[in-house]
C-alpha atoms as one frame of an Amber mdcrd trajectory, in Angstrom:
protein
  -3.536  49.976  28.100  -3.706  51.888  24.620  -7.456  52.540  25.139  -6.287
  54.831  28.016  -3.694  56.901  25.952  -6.000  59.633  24.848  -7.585  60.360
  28.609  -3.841  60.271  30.194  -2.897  62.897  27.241  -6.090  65.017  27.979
  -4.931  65.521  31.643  -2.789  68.131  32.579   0.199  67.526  34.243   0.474
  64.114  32.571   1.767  62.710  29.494   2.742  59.330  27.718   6.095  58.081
  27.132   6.430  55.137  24.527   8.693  52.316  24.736   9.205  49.024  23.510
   8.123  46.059  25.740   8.627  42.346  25.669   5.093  41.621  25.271   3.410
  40.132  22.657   0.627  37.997  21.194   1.614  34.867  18.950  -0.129  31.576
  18.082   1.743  28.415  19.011   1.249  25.278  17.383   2.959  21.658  17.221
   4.869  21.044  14.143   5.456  17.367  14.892   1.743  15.928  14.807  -1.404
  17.117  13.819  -2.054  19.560  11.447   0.949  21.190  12.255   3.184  18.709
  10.423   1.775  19.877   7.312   3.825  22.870   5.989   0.764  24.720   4.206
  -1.744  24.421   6.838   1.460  26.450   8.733   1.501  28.646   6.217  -1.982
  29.154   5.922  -2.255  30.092   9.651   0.254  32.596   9.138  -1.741  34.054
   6.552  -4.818  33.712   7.952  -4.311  37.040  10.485  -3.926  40.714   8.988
  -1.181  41.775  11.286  -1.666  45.527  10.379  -5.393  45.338  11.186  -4.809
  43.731  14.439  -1.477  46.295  15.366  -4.584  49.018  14.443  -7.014  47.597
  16.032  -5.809  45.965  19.447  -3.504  48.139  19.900  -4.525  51.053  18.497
  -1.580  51.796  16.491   0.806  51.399  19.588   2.585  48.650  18.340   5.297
  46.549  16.454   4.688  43.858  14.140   7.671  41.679  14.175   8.705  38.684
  12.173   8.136  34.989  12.306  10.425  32.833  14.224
């Protein structure tokens, strides 16, 4: 949990050691009905999240933003 880094660093005889995980947060939508057929409503829910402010935020910096699939 990122919220714990600084306490674990403040302890002696403990550190943190960062490494890349599998885990993620994404937003999942139907492309073949709905509003999901419509390529800009797509695109506008892409645009609708600042990734950076959510890597800074939830994750307090410990994170990756990676690209669309």
């Amino acid at each position: 949990n990122p919220r714990s880094v600084e306490r674990v660093k403040g302890t002696p005889g403990f550190g943190i050691f960062l490494t890349q995980s599998g885990q993620y947060s994404d937003l999942i939508m139907r492309k073949d009905t709905g509003p999901g057929a419509n390529p800009d409503f797509v695109l506008a829910m892409k645009y609708m999240f600042d990734r950076a402010q959510m890597k800074k935020t939830i994750a307090l910096d410990y994170a990756v933003l990676g690209n669309d699939q």
